[in-house]
C-alpha positions, 0 to 999 in steps of 0.5 A: 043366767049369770053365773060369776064363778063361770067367768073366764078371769085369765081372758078377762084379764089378758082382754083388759091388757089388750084393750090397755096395749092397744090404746097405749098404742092408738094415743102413741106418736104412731099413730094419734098422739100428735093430733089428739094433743093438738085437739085437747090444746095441749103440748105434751102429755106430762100432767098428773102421776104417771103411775097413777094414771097407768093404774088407772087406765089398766083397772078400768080396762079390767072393769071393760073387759069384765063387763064385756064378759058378763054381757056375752055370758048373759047374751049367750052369742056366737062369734059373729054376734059378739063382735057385732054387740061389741060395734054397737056398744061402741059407736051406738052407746058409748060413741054416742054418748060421748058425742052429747057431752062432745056437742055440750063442751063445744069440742071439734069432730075430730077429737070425737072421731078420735075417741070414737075409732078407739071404743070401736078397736078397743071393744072389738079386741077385747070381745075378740079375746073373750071369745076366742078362749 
């Protein structure tokens, strides 16, 4: 049974900072950056508020990370499971989604791949932390 008031808020929130870090990271010039502009067909990433899209970015993270948490309170798992429920949201619902919309636009694999590696590292990190405090 769901019980909101039960819901760990400070690792909610550090979970959603986390998956924040983590894709900043994934989409830096260190590792994805260049790549992933060249498979959008764009050269940088200058285009809109940059405020607004870190705003954003971090509330949606939050809306992840807070989800996450219900959906392990709710499944009531150990460790092991969680991190297994976090693959699995990744690659079999949110990857796969993404891959239909992908094939629609006519967009390459590579861009998938892209996007799909970063639901995986994200979910995992994010129930990782959910778990663990």
């Amino acid at each position: 049974m769901l019980d909101i008031g039960a819901l760990n808020y400070l690792a909610i929130l550090l979970a959603g900072g986390a998956k924040f870090f983590v894709g900043g990271l994934l989409f830096s010039k260190i590792i994805f950056d260049t790549l992933w502009l060249q498979e959008l067909g764009i050269s940088n990433k200058s285009y809109g508020s940059f405020r607004n899209k870190l705003l954003a970015r971090f509330g949606l993270c939050l809306l992840v990370s807070f989800s996450f948490s219900v959906l392990l309170q709710m499944l009531a798992l150990d460790l092991r499971s969680s991190i297994a429920v976090a693959v699995i949201v990744a690659i079999g619902i949110t990857s796969a989604q993404l891959g239909l919309s992908f094939s629609h636009d006519g967009r390459n694999i590579k861009l998938f791949l892209i996007y799909a590696i970063q639901s995986v590292a994200e979910f995992v990190i994010v129930v990782l932390i959910l778990c663990l405090m």
